[in-house]
ZALUM-426236 format. One record per residue (C-alpha): x negated, y negated, z negated; residue in three letters. Coordinates in pm, 1 decimal. Layout:
N
+----------+----------+----------+--------+
:     east :    north :       up : residu :
+----------+----------+----------+--------+
:        X :        Y :        Z :    ALA :
...
+----------+----------+----------+--------+
This chain:
221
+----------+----------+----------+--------+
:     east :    north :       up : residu :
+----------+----------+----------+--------+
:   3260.6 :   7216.6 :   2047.8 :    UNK :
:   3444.4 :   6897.8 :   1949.0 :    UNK :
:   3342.8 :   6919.7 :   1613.0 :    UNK :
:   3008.2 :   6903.4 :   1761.8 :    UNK :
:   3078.5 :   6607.8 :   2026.4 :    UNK :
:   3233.9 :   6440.1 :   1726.9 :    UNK :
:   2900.5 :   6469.1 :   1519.3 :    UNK :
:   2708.3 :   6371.0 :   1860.1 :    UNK :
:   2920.0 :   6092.1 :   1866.0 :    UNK :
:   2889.5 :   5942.0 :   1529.9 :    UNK :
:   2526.8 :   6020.1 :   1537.0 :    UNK :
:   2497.5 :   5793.6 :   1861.1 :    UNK :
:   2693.2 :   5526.9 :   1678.6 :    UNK :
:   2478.8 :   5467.1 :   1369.3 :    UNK :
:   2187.7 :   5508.2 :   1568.2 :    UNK :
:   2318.8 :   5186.0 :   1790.3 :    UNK :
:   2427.4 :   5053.1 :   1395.2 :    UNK :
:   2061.0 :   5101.4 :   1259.3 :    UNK :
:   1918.7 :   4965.7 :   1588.5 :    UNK :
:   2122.6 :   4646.3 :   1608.2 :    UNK :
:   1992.0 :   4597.8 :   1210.4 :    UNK :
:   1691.8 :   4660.8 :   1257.3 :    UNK :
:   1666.6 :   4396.3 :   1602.2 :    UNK :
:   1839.5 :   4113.7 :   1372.7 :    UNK :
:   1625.5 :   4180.4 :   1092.0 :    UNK :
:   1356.3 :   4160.5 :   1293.1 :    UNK :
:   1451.8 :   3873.9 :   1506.8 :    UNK :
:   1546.4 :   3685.9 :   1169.9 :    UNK :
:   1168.6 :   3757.4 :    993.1 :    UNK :
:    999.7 :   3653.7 :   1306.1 :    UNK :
:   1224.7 :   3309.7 :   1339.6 :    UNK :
:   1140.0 :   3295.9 :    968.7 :    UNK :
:    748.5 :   3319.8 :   1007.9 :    UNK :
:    739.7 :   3089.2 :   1261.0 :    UNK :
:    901.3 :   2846.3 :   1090.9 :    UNK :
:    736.4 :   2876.9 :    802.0 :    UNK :
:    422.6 :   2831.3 :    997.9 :    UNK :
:    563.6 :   2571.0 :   1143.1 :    UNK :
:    627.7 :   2375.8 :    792.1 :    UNK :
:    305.5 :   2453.7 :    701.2 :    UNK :
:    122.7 :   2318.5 :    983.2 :    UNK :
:    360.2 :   1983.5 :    920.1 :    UNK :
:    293.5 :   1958.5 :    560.8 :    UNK :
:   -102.8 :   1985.6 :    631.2 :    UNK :
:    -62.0 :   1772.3 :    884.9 :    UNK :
:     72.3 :   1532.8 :    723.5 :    UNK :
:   -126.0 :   1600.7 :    400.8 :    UNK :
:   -451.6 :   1506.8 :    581.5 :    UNK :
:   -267.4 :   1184.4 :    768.3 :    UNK :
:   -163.3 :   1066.8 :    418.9 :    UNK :
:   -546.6 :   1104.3 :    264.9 :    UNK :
:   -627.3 :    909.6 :    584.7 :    UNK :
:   -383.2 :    660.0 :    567.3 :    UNK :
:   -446.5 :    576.1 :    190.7 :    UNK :
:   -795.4 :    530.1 :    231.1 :    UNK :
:   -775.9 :    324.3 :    556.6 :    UNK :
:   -552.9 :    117.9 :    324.6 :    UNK :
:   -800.2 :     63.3 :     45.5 :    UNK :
:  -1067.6 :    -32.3 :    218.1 :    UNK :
:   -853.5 :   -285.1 :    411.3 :    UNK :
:   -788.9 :   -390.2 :     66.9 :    UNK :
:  -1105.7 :   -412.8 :    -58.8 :    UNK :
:  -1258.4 :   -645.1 :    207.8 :    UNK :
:   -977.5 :   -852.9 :    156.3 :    UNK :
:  -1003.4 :   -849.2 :   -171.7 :    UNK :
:  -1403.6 :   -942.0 :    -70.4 :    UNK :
:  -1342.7 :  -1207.4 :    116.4 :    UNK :
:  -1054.8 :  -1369.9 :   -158.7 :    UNK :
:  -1375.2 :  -1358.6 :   -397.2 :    UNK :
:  -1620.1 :  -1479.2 :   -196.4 :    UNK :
:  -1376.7 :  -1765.2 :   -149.0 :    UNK :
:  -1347.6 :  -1828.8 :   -485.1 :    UNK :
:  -1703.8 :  -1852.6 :   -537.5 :    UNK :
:  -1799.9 :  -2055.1 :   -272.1 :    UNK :
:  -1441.3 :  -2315.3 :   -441.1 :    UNK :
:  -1651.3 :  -2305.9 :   -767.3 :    UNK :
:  -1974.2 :  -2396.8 :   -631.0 :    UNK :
:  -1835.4 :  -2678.1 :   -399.6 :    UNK :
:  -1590.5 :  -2796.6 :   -704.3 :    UNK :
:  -1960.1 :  -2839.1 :   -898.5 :    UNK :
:  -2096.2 :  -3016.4 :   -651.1 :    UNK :
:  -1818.6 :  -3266.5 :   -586.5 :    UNK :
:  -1825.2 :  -3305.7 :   -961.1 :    UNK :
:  -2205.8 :  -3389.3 :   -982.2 :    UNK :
:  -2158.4 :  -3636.7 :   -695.1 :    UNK :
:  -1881.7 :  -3826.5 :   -934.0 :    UNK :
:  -1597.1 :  -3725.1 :   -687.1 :    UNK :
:  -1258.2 :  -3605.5 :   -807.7 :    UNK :
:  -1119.3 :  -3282.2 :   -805.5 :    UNK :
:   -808.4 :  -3399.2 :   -639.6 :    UNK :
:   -541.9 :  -3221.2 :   -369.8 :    UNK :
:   -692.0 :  -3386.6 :   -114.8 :    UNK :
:  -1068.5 :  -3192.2 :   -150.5 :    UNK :
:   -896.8 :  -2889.7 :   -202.7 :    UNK :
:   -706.8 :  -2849.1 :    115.6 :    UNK :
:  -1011.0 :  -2951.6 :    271.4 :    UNK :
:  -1186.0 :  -2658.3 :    110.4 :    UNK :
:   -880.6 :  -2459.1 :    156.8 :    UNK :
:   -915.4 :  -2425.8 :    555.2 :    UNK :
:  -1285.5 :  -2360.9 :    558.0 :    UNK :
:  -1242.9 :  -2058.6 :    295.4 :    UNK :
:   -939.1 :  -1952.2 :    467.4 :    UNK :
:   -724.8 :  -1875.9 :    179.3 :    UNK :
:   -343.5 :  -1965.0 :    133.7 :    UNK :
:   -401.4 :  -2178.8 :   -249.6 :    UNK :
:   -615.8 :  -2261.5 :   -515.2 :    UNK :
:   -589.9 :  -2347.9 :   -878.7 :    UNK :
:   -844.4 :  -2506.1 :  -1093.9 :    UNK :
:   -667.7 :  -2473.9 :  -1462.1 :    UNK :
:   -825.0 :  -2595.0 :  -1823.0 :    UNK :
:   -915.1 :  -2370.8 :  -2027.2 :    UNK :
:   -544.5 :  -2376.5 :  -2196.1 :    UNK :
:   -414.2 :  -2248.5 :  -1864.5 :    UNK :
:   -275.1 :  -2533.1 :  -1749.9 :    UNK :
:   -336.0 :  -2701.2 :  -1400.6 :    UNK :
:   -536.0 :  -2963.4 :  -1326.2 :    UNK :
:   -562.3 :  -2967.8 :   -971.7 :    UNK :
:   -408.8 :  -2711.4 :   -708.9 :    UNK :
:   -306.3 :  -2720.9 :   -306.8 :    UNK :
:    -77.2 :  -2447.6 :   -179.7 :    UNK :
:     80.2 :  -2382.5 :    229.1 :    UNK :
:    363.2 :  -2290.4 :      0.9 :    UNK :
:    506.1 :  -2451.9 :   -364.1 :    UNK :
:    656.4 :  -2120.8 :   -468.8 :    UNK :
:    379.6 :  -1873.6 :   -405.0 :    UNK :
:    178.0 :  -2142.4 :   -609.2 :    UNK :
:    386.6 :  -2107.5 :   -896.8 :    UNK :
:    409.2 :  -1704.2 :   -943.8 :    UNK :
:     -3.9 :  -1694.6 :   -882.9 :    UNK :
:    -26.1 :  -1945.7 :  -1169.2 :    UNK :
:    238.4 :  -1750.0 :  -1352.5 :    UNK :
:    -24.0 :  -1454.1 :  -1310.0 :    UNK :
:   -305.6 :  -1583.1 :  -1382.7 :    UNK :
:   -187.9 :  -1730.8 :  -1705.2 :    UNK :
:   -227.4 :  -1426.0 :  -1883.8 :    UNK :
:   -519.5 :  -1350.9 :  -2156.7 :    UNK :
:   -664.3 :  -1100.7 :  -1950.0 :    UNK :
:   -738.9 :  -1288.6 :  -1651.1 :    UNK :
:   -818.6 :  -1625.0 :  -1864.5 :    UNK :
:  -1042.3 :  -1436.9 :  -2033.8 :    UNK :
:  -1261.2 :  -1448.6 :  -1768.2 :    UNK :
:  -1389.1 :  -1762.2 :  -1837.4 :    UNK :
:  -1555.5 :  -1643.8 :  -2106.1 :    UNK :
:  -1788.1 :  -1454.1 :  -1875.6 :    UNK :
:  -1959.6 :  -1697.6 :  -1584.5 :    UNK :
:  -2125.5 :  -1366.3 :  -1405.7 :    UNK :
:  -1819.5 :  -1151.3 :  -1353.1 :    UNK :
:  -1507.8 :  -1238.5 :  -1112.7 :    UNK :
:  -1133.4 :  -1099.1 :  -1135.7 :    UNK :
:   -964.0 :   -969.2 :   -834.8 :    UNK :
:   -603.9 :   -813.5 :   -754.4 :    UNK :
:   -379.1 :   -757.7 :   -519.0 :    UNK :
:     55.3 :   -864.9 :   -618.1 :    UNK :
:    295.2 :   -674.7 :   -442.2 :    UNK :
:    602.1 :   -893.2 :   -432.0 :    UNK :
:    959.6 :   -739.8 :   -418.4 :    UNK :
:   1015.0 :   -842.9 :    -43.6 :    UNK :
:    677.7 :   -619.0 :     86.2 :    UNK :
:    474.1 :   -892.2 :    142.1 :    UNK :
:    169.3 :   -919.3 :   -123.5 :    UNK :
:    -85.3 :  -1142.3 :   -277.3 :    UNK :
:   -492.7 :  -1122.0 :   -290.2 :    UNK :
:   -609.8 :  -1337.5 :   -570.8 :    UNK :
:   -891.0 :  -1380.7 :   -730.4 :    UNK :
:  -1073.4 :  -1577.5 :  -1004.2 :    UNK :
:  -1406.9 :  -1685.3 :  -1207.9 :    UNK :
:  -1478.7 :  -1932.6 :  -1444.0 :    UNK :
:  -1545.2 :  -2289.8 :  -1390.7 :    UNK :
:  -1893.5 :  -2414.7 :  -1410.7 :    UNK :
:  -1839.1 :  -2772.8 :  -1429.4 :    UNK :
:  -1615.1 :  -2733.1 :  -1723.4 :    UNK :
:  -1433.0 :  -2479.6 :  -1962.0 :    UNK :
:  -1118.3 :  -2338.1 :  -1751.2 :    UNK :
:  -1051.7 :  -2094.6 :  -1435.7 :    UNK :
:  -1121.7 :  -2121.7 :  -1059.9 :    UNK :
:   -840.7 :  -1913.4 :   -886.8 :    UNK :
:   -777.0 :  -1884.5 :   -510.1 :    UNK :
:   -521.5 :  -1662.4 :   -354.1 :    UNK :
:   -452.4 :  -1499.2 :     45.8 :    UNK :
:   -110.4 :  -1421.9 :    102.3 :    UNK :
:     13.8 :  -1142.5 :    354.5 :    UNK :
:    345.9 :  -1168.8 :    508.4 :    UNK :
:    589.2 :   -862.5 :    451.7 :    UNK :
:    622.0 :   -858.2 :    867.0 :    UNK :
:    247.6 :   -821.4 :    880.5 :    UNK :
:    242.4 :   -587.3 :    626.6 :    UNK :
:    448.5 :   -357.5 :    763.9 :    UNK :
:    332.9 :   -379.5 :   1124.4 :    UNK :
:     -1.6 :   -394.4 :   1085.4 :    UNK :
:    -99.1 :   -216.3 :    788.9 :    UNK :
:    -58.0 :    211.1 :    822.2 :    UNK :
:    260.2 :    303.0 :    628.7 :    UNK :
:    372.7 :    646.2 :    559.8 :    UNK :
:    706.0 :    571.2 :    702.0 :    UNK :
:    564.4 :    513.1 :   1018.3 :    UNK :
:    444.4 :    839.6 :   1032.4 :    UNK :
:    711.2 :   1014.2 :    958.1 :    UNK :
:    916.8 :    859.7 :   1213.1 :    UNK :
:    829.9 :   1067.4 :   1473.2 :    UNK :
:   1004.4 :   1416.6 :   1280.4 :    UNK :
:   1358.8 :   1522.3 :   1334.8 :    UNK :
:   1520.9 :   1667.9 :   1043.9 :    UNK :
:   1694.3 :   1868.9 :   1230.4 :    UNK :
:   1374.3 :   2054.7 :   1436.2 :    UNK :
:   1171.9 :   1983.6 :   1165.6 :    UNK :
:   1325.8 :   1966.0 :    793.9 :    UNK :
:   1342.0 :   1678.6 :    536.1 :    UNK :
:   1004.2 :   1600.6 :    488.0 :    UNK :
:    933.1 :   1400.0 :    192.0 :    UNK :
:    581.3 :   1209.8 :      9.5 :    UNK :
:    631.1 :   1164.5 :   -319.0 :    UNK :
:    417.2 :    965.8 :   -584.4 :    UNK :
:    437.7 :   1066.7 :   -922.3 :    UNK :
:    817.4 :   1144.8 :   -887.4 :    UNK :
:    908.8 :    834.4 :   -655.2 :    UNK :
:   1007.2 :    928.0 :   -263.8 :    UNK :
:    823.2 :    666.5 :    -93.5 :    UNK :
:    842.5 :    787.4 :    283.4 :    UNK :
:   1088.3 :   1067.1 :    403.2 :    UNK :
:   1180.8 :   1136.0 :    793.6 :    UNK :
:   1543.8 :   1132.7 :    661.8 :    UNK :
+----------+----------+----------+--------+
């Protein structure tokens, strides 16, 4: 009889045993699931948000980009007209020219690169978009009359540079003009991934991290 109370006993006990492992096991898959659900959802999430973000981006981009050559084009035609009237091509015409067009500074270089006439809101941005613009591939432009070179600089401190360029038509050389953005309004204004990841704890929500070709450039930690 105790023998039997004994077995009864021990039965009882690894049935409570196997119970107890089977309610963790089960209560650690389901926590599991869901939060691998959960990290799913965020990484589509954010997936689709960066896709969104990055072509918001470009297209901001590209009418700026636009609007730099349009500038441009509109500095070359005036420039040809002040030219045929027997006026100079001096600082004073293109600050003038420089508030209608809304840009930031233009060049008008030879056809050695150098300057012959320029206006800038600031000296130093003038000097790296001439420092630019110097090289073969962009002075090669004014080789071809019909086409017009565009980029956008990013500059170490976040704020970045739409220039763009064509060739002169009232003599051999370069028409450049150049829109510069602020690293405060670039950063509050434009739609960063960093801003969207601001909102996720790492602790509720993991280490999330968007990557470009190796480089981390937005993580919520």
């Amino acid at each position: 009889m105790r023998i039997k109370n004994c077995y009864y006993h021990i039965l009882i006990a690894l049935l409570g045993v196997c119970m107890i492992f089977s309610s963790a096991f089960y209560f650690i898959q389901t926590q599991k699931d869901e939060t691998e659900a959960k990290l799913v959802k965020i990484v589509n999430y954010v997936k689709v948000q960066c896709s969104t973000y990055t072509h918001y981006n470009e297209a901001s981009e590209s009418k700026s980009l636009l609007r730099t050559i349009e500038s441009c084009r509109q500095l070359q035609t005036n420039i040809q007209s002040e030219v045929d009237a027997g006026n100079p091509i001096d600082q004073a015409f293109l600050k003038e020219n420089l508030s209608t067009l809304w840009m930031d500074g233009s060049l008008v270089l030879d056809e050695n690169g150098n300057i012959e006439s320029s206006y800038s809101t600031n000296d130093s941005i003038l000097k790296q978009v001439h420092q630019y613009i110097c090289k073969d591939i962009v002075l090669d432009y004014m080789n071809y009359p019909e086409r017009t070179y565009s980029q956008r600089i990013e500059l170490d401190d976040g704020s970045h540079l739409d220039i763009a360029t064509c060739a002169r038509s009232d003599a051999p050389g370069i028409v450049a003009t150049y829109f510069y953005t602020s690293a405060y309004f670039a950063q509050n204004y434009n739609l960063t991934l960093q801003n969207l990841l601001k909102g996720y704890s790492t602790k509720s929500d993991g280490t999330i991290l968007v990557c470009d070709k190796g480089n981390i450039i937005a993580s919520n930690d």
